[in-house]
C-alpha positions in Angstrom: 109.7 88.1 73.7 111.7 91.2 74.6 115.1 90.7 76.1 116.9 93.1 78.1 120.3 93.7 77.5 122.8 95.2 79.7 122.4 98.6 78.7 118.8 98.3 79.1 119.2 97.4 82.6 121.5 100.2 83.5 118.3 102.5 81.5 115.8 101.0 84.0 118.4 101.1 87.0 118.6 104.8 86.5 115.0 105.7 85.2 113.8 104.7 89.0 116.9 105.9 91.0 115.7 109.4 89.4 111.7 108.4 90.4 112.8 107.3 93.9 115.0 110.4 94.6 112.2 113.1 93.4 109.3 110.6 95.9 108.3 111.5 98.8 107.1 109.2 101.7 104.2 111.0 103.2 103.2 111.6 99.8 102.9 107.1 99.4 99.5 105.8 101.4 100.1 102.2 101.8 97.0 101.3 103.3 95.1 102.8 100.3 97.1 100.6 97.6 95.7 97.9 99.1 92.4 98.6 100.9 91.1 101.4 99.2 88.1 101.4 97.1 89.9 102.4 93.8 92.3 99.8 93.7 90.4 96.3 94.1 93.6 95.2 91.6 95.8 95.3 94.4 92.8 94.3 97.1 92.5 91.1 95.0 96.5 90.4 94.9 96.6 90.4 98.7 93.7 87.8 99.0 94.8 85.6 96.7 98.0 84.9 98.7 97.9 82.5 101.9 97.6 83.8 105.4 101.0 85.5 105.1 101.5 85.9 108.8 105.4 84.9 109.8 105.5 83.3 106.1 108.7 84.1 104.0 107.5 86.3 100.8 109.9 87.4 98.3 108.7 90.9 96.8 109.9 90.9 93.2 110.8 94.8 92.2 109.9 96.7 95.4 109.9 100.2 93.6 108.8 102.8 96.4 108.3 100.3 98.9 104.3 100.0 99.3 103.8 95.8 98.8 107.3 95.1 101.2 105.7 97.7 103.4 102.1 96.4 103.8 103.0 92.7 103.5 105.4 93.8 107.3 102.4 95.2 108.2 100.7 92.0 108.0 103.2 89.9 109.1 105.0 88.5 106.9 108.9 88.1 107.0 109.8 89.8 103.5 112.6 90.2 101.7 112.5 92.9 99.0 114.5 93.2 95.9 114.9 95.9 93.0 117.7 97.1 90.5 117.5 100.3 92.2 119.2 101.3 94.9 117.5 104.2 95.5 113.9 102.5 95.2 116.1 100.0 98.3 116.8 103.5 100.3 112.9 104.9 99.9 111.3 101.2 100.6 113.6 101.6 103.9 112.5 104.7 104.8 109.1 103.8 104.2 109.3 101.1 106.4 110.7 103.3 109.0 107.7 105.7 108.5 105.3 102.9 109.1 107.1 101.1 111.8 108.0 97.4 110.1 111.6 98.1 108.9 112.8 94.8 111.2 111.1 93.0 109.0 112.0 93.8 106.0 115.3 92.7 104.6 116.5 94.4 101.2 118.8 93.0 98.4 119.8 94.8 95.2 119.1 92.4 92.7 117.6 91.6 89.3 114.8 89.2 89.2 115.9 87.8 86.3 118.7 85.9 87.8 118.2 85.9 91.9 120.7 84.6 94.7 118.6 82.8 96.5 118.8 79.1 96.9 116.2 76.8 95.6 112.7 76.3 97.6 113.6 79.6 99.9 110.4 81.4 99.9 106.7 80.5 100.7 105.6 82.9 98.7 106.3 86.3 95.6 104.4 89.1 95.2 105.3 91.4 92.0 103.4 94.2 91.1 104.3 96.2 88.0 107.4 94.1 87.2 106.7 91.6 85.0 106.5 94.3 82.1 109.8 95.6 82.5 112.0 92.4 82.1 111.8 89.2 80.3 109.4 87.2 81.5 110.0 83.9 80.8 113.5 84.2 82.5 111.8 85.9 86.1 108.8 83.3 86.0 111.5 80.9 86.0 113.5 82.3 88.3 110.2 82.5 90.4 109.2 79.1 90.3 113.0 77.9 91.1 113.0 80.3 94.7 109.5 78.9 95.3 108.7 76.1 98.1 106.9 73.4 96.3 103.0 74.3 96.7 104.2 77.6 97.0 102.2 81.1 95.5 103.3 83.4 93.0 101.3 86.2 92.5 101.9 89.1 89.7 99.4 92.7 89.3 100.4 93.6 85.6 99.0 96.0 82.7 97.6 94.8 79.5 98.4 95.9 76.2 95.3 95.5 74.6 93.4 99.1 75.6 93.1 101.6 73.6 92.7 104.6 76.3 95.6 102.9 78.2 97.7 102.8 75.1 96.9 106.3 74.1 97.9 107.6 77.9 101.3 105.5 77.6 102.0 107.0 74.3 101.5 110.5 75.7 102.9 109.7 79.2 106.4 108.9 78.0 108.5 110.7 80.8 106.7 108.6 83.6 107.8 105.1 81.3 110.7 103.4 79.9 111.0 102.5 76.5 111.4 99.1 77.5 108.4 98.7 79.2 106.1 96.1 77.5 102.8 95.6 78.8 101.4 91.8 78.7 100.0 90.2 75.8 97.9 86.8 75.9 100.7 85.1 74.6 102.6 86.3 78.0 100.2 84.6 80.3 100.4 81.7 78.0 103.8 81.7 78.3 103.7 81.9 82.2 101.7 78.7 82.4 104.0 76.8 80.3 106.2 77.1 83.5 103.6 77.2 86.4 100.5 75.1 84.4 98.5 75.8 87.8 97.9 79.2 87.0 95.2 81.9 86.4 94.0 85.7 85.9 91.8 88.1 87.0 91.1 91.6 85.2 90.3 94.9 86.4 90.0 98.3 84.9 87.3 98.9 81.8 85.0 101.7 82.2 87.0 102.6 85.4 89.2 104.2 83.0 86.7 106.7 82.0 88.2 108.6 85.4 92.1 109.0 83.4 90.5 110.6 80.5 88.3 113.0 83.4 92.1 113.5 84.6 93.1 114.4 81.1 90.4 116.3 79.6 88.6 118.1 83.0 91.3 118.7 85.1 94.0 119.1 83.2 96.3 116.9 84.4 99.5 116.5 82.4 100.5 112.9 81.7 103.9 113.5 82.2 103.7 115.1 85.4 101.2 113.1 87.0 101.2 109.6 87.5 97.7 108.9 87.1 97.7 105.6 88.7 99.0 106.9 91.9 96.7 109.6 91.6 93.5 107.7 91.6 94.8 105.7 94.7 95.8 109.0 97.1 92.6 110.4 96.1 90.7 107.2 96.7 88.4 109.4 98.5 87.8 112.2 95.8 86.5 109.3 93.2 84.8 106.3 95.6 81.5 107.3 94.1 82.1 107.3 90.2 84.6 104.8 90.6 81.8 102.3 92.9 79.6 102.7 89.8 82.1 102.3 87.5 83.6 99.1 88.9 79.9 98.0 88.8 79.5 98.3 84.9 83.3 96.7 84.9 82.0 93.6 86.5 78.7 93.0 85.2 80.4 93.7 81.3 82.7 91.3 82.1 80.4 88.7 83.4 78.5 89.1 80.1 81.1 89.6 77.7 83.9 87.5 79.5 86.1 87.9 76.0 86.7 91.7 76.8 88.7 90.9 79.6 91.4 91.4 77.8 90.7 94.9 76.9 91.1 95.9 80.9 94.2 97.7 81.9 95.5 94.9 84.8 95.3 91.6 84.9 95.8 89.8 88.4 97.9 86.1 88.0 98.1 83.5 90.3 100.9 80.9 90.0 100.8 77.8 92.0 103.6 75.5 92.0 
């Protein structure tokens, strides 16, 4: 298990300051994270929470603001927190830009040791996060800030792709070198704390669209983030993607042990 220190904090701290001041808002389509048809990852994250109207959900590692934003937009009362102040001031503004900013409160804080008091929080949503700090630590931390029956939910890359790994090796300005993408052993490790737990993965032959990126359009790695890009240009890639997603899910049902070979896995924690 990889342990941050310090120093590796302050790394992360100021990797995604830099992201967050180069971002721009109109450039971030909230409603397509979530309800567009090349992201049923995120779809699948929202639907496993409860109805989180006027519910108190802590989102672990905000970033550029799109789960505090959309969770507002559905009602919930959310506090969100990140290492980064300037992923704080862009989640603001983001808020502003989509009207929900009153309920959104924002903390600078590591997830690995939170200020909240026990049992404060009906529910956590953390997409992307898990991979960038120690995980037993956060889980922990997660299930402390929990109400009992509470829901913990996590959207997180595998490690076990080989396309995925090959675009992480050669995207290595958009990533830290902390990062760590999940293992089995992670999820395992997550159910020693929350034994009511379990995954869902997305992202096989879907990924046959990155290496379109790479080898027909020419998009560089390191200047685009191609997981953003398959989201804002939902529209561009419905149709490959629809069949795609179709061969993902019957593969899957069939061959249930390559699961593990997708690029996200989906977790639900109950405690």
């Amino acid at each position: 298990m990889l342990v941050l220190k310090q120093k590796n904090f302050q790394t992360e701290e100021g990797f995604h300051d830099e992201w967050a001041k180069l971002a721009s808002i109109e450039n971030l389509n909230v409603i397509a994270q979530f309800e567009g048809s090349t992201s049923p990852e995120y779809n699948k994250a929202i639907r496993l929470l409860p109805d989180v109207k006027n519910i108190k959900i802590l989102n672990l590692g905000c970033g550029l603001g799109e789960e505090a934003v959309y969770l507002a937009i559905l009602g919930a009362k959310v506090v969100a927190i990140d290492i980064s102040n300037e992923m704080l001031k862009t989640t603001k503004k983001l808020a502003k830009k989509y009207k929900v900013n009153k309920n959104i409160t924002y903390r600078k804080m590591s997830c690995e040791d939170m200020k909240f008091k026990n049992n404060s929080f009906d529910a956590v949503l953390g997409c992307n996060i898990l991979h960038h700090v120690n995980i037993k630590k956060t889980v922990k931390e997660t299930k402390r800030v929990l109400k009992p029956k509470g829901v913990a939910i996590f959207a997180e890359p595998l490690a076990y792709n080989p396309v995925i790994n090959l675009y992480r090796r050669m995207a290595y300005k958009v990533r830290t070198d902390d990062e760590h993408p999940l293992f089995m052993s992670d999820i395992k490790q997550i159910k020693e704390v929350f034994p009511n737990t379990s995954h869902y993965e997305f992202h096989l032959f879907t990924l046959l669209i990155f290496i379109w990126f790479f080898l027909v359009e020419r998009q560089n790695p390191n200047k685009v983030r191609y997981w953003k890009k398959i989201i804002n240009e939902a529209n561009k890639y419905k149709n490959s993607f629809k069949a795609l997603y179709f061969l993902d899910k019957s593969t899957l049902f069939l061959f249930p042990f390559l699961k593990r070979y997708c690029w996200i896995t989906v977790i639900k924690s109950q405690k």
